[in-house]
N, CA, C and O of each residue as an XYZ file, in Angstrom:
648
protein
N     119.830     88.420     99.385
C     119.714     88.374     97.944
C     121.112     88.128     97.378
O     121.930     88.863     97.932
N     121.575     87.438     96.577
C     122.469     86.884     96.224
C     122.695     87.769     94.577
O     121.736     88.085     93.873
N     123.991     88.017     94.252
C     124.423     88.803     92.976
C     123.565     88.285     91.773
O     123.546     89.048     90.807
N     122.765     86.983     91.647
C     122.089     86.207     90.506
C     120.565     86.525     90.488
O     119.790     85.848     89.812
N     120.096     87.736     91.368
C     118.707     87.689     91.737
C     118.990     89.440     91.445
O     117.996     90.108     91.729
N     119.900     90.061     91.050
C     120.052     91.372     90.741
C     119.738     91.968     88.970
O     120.179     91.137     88.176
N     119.404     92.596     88.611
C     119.106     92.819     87.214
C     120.695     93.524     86.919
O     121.694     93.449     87.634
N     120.517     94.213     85.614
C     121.771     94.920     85.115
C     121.962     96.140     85.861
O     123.084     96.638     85.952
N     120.972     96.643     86.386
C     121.593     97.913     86.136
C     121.146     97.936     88.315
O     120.457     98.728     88.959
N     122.115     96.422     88.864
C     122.450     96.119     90.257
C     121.380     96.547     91.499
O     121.694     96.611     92.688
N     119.942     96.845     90.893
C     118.606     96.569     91.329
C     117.725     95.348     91.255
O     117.441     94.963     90.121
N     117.292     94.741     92.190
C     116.241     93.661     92.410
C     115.583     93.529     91.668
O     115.243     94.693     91.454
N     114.987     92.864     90.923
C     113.745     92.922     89.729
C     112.617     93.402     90.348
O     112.443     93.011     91.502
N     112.003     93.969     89.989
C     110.610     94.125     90.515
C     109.570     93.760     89.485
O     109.582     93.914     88.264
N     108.888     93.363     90.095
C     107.244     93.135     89.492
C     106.346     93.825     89.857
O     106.163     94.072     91.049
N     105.491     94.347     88.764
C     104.278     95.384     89.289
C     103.617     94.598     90.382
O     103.639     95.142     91.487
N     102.884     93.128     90.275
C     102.181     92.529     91.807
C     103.095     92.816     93.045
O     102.587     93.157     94.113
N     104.641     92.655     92.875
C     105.234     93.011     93.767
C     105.346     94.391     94.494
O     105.520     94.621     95.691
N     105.179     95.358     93.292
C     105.172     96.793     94.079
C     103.841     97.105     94.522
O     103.642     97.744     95.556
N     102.645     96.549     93.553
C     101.574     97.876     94.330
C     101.248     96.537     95.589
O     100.477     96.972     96.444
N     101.551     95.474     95.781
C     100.629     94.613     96.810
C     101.348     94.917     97.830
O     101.392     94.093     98.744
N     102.250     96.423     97.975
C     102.940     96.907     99.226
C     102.517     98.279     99.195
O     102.859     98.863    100.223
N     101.990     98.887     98.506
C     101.106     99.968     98.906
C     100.006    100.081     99.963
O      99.263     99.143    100.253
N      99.970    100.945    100.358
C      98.773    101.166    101.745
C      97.209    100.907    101.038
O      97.008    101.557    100.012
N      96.251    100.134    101.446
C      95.245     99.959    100.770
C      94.167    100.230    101.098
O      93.216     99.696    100.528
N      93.977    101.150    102.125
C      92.815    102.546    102.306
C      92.711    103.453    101.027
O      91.606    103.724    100.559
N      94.192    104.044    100.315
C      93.592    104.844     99.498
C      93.167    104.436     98.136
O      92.455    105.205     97.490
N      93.524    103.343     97.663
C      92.953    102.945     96.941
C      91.067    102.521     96.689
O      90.260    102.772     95.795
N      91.003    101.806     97.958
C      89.683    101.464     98.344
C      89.160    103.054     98.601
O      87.947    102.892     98.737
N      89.336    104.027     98.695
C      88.632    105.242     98.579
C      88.691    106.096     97.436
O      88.151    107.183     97.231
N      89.452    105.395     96.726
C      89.073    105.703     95.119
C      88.349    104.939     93.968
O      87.862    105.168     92.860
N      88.538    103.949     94.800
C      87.680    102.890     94.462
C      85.735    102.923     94.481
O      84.916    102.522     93.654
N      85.605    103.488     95.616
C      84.348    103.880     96.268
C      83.990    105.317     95.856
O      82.838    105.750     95.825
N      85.123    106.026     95.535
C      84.475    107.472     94.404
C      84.243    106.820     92.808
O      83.148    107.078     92.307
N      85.091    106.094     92.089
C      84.382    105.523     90.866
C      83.098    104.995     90.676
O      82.266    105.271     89.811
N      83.031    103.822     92.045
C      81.482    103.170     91.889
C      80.340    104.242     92.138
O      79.279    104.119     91.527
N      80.562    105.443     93.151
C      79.676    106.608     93.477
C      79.460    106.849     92.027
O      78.565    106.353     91.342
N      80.273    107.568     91.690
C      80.156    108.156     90.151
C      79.689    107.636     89.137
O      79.189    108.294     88.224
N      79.804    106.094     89.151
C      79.290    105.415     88.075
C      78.126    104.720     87.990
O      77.462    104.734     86.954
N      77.761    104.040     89.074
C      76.620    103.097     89.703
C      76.039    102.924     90.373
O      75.175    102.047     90.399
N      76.443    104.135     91.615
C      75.251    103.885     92.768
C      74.409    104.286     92.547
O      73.458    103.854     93.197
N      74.109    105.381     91.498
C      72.529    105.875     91.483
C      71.869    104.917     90.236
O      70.929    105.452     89.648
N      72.159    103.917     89.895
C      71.575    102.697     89.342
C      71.452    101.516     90.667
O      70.665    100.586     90.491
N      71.919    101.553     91.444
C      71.566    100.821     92.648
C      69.654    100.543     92.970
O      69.272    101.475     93.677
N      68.675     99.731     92.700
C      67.776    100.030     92.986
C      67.781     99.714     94.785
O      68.672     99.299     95.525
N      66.494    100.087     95.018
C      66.185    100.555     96.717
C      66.831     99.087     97.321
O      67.707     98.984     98.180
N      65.994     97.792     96.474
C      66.182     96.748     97.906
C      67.920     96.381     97.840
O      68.589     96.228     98.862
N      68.381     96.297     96.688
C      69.800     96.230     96.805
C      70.690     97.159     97.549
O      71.719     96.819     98.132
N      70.190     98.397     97.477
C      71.195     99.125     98.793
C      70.753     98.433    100.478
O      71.566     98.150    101.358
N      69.270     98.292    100.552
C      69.089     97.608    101.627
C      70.139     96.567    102.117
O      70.824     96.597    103.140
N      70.078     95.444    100.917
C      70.876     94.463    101.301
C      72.377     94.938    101.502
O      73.049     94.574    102.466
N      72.890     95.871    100.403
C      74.194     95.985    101.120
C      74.549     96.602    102.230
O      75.476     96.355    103.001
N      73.779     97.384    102.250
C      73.956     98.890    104.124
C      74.967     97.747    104.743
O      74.849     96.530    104.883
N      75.971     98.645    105.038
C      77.013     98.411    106.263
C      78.025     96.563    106.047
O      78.495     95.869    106.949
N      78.030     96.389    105.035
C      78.218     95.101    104.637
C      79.578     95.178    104.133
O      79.668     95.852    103.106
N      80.942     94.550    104.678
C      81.765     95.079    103.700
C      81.927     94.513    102.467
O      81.021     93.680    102.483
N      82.616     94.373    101.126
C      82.506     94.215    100.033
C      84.125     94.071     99.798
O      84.925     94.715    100.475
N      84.365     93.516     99.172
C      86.334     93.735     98.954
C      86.457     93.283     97.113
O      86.047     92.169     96.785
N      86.896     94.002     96.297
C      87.210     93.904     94.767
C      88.754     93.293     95.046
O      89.611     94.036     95.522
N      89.018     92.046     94.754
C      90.619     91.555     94.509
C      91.179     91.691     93.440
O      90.703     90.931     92.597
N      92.024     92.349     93.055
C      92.599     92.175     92.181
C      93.735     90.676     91.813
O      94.793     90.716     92.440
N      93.589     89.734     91.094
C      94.640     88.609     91.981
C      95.600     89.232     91.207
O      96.388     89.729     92.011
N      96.053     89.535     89.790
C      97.675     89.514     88.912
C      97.950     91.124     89.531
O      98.587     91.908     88.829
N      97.548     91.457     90.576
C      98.177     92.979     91.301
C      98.225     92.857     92.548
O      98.837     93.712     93.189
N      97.855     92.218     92.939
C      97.964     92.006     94.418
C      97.316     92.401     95.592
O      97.433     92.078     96.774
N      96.474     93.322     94.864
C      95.849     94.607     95.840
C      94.404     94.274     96.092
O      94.049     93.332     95.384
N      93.429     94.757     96.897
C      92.467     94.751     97.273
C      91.772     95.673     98.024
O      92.222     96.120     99.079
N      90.489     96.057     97.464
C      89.894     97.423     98.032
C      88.554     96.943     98.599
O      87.676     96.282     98.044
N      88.625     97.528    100.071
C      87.156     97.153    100.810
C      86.483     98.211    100.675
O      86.925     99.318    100.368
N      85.105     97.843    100.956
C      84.149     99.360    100.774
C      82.606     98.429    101.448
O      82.373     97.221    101.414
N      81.978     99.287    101.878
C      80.651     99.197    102.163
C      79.691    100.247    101.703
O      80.012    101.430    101.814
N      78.540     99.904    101.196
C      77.326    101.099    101.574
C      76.560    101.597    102.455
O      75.850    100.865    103.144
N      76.569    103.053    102.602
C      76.324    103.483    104.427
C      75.242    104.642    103.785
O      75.743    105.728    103.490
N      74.204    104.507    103.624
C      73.602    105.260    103.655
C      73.084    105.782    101.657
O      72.021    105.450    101.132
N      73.887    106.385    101.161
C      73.418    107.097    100.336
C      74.249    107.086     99.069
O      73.981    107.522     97.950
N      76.102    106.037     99.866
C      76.920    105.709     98.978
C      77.675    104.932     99.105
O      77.515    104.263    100.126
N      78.614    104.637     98.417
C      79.389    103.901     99.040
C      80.772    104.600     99.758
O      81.219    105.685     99.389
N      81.406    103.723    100.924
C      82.700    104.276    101.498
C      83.406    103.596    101.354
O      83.249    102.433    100.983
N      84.790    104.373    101.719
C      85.874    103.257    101.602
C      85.986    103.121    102.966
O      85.680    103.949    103.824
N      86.693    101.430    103.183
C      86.838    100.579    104.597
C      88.353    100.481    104.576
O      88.985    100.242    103.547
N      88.901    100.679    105.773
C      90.127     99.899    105.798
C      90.153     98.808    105.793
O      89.118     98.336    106.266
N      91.323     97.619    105.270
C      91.061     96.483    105.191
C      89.979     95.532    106.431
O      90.186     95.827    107.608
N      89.232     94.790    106.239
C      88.832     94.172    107.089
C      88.474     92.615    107.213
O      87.833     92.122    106.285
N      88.857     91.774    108.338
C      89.257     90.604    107.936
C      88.296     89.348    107.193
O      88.620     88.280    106.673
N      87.297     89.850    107.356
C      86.157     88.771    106.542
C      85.650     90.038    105.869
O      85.562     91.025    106.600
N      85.302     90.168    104.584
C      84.232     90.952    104.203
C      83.267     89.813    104.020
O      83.588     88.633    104.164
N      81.920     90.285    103.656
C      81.073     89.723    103.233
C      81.030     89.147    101.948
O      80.630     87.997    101.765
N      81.410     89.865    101.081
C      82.241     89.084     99.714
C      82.766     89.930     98.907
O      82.425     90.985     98.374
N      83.791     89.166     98.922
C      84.792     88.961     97.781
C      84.797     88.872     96.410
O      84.628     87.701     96.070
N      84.912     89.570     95.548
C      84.903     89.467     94.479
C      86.558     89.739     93.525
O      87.106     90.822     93.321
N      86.948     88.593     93.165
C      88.446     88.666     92.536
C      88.559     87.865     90.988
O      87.779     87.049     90.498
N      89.616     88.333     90.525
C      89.582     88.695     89.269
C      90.778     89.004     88.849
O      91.385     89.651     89.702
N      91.585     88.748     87.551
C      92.415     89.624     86.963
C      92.206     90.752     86.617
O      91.013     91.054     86.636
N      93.177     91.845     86.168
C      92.891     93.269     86.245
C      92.204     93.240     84.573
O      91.307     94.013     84.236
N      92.760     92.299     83.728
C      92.297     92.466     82.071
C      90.971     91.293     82.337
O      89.968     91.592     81.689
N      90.874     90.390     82.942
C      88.980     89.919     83.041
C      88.103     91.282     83.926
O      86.888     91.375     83.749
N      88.500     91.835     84.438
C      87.568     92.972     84.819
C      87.774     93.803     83.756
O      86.685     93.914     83.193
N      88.554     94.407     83.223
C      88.391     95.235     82.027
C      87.002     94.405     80.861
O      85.882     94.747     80.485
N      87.675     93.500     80.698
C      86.861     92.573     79.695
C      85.307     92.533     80.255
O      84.475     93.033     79.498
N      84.902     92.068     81.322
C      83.968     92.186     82.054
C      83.119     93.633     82.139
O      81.923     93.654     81.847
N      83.727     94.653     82.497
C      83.241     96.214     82.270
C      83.035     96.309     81.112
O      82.217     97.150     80.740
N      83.706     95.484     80.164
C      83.129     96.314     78.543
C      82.507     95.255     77.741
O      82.548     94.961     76.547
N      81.817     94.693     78.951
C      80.774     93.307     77.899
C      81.441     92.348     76.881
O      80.946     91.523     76.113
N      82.811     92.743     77.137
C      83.477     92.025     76.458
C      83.241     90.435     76.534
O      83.215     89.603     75.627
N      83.054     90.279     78.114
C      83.226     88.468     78.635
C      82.052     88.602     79.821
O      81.896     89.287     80.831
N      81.318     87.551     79.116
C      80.166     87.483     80.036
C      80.769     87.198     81.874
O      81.858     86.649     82.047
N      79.986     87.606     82.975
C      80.121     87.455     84.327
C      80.215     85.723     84.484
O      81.167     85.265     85.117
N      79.387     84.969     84.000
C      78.422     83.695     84.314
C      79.706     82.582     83.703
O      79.991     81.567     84.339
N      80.623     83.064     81.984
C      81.413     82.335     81.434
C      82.831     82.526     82.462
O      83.479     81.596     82.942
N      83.101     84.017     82.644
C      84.428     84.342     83.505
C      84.372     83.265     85.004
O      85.347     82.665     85.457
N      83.343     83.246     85.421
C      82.769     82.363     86.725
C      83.343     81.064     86.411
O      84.370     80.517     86.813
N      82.300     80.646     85.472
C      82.607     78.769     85.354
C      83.885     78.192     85.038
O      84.222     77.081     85.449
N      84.912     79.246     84.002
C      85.931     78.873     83.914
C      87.228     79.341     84.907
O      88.443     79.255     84.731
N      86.269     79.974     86.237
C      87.272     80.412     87.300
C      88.396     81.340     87.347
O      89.384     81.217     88.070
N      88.210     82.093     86.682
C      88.264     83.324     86.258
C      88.354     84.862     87.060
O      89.154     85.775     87.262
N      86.876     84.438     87.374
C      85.794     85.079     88.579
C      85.503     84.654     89.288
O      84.568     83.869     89.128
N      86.061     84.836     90.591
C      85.514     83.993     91.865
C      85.283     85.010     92.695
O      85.800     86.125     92.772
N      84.121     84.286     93.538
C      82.968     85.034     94.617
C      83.022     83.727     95.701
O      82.706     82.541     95.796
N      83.765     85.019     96.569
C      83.922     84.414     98.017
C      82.905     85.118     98.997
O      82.687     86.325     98.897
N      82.197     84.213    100.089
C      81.315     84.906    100.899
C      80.022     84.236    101.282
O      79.727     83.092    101.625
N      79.214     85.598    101.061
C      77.708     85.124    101.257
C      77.013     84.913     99.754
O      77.112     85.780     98.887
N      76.340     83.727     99.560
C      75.944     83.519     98.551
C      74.695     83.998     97.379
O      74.555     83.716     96.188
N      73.690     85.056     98.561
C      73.385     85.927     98.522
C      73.413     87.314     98.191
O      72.431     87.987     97.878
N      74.618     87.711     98.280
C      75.171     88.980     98.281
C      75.982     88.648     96.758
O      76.131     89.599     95.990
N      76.426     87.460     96.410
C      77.412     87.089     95.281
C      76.479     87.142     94.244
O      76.836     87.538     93.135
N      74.834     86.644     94.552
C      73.796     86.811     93.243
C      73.188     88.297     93.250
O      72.494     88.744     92.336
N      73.563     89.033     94.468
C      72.703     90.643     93.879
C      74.327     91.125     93.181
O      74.197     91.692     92.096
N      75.387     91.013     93.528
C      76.203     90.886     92.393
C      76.213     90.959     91.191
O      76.130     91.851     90.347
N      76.412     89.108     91.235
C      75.731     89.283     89.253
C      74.646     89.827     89.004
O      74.675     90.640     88.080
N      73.613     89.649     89.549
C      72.184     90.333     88.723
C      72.218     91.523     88.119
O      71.745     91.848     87.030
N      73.175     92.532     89.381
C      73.240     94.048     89.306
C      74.422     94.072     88.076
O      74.376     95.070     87.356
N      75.235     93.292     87.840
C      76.000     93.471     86.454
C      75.273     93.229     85.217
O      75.256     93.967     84.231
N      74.680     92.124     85.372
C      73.547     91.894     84.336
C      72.881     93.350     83.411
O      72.739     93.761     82.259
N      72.518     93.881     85.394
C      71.318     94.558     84.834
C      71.969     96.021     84.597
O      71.174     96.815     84.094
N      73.005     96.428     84.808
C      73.970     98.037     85.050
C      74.063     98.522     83.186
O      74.352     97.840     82.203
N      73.788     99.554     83.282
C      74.145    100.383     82.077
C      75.569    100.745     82.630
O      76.038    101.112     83.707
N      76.000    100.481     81.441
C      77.411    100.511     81.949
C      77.926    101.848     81.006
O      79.118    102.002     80.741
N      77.009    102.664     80.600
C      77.528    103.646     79.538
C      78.249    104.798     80.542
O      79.031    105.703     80.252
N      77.782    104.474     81.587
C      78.327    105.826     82.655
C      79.619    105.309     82.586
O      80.550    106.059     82.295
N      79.797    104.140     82.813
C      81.277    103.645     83.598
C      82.447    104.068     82.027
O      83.605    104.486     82.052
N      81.594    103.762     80.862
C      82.213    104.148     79.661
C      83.626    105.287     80.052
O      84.769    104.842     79.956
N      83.414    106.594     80.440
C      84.011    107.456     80.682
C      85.526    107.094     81.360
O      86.663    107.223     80.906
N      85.027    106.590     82.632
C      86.305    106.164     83.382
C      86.946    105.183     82.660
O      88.162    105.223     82.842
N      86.553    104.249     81.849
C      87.685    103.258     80.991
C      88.244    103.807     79.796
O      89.044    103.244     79.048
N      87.913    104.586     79.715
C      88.685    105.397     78.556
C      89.727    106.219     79.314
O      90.880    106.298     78.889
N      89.409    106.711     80.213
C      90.775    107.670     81.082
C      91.298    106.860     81.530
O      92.516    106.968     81.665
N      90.710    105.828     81.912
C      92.297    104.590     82.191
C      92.698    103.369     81.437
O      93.338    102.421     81.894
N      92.133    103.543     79.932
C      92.724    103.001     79.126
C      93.973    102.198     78.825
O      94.120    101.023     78.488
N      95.142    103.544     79.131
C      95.851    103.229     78.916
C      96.519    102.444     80.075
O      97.672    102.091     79.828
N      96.110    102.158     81.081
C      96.701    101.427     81.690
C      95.985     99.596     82.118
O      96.139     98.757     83.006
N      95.176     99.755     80.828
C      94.590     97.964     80.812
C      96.063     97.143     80.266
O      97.023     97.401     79.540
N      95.573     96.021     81.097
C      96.931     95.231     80.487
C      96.368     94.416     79.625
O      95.363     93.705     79.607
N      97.871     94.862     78.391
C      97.888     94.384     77.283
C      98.642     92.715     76.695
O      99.864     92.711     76.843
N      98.123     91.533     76.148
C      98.231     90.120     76.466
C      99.528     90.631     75.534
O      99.635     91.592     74.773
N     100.609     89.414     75.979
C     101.710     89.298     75.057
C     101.368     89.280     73.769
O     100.249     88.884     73.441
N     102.257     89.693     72.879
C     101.991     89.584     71.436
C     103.064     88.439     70.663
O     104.292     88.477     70.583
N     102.316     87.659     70.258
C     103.117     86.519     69.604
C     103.705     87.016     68.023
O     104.383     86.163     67.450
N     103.532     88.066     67.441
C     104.221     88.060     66.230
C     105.006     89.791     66.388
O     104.680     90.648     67.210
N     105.971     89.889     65.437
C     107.100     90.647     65.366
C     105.900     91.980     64.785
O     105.066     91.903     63.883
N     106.199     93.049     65.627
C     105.519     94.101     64.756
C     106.029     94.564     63.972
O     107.259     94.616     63.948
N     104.984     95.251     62.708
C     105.698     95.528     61.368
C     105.498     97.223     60.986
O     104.366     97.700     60.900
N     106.492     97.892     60.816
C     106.724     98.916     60.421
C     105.351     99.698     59.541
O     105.486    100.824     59.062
């Protein structure tokens, strides 16, 4: 690293994608898999857990870097250590999934304008959408309010005013 790649105060810049996409990503993906427990698996109807049993699943985050695997085994979901194919992929910015959780931006518009991309089985990518379609999302309400404050917020183009 050369003296021109140092900030002021003679530390490296960092970028949040840069720090958490070096975090260990088991524990995330197992907190990941206690939110969806808490919020949606018991809206899961029967044949959709069928289809997922033992399937892994991976949420990308792309503007963080990170990624959480998980499967359903039975009665919930778990967290997976990374694994090299999941079955699909589902990735996203961290503010189109916010937007997305709060009906803000349809699944189908975030998709076409690539946005939302679903890597995998093509199958598994439509009990996906359907199950967003079809999810009361009033449970999930709770958890976006306790992490509110950490949705990212778009640049602001004008000077704020007193």
């Amino acid at each position: 690293m050369n003296w021109r790649q140092r900030t002021a105060s003679g530390l490296p810049p960092l970028s949040v994608a840069g720090f958490t996409s070096r975090l260990p990503a088991y524990p995330g993906s197992w907190l990941f898999a206690r939110m969806l427990n808490a919020t949606l698996a018991r809206q899961l109807p029967a044949d959709v857990r069928a289809a997922l049993e033992a399937r892994p699943l991976r949420l990308r985050i792309i503007n963080l870097g990170i990624a959480f695997d998980v499967c359903w085994r039975g009665k919930a979901f778990v967290a997976l250590h990374p694994v090299a194919q999941p079955d699909l992929t589902v990735a996203a910015s961290l503010n189109d999934l916010w937007l997305m959780a709060r009906r803000q931006e349809d699944p189908d518009s975030l998709f076409f304008s690539r946005r939302l991309l679903l890597e995998g089985d093509t199958e598994l990518g439509l009990i996906f959408k359907n199950c967003l379609d079809a999810f009361d999302l009033g449970a999930f309400d709770l958890f976006l309010q306790r992490v509110a404050h950490l949705r990212p917020r778009p640049a602001s183009t004008h000077k704020d005013t007193p």
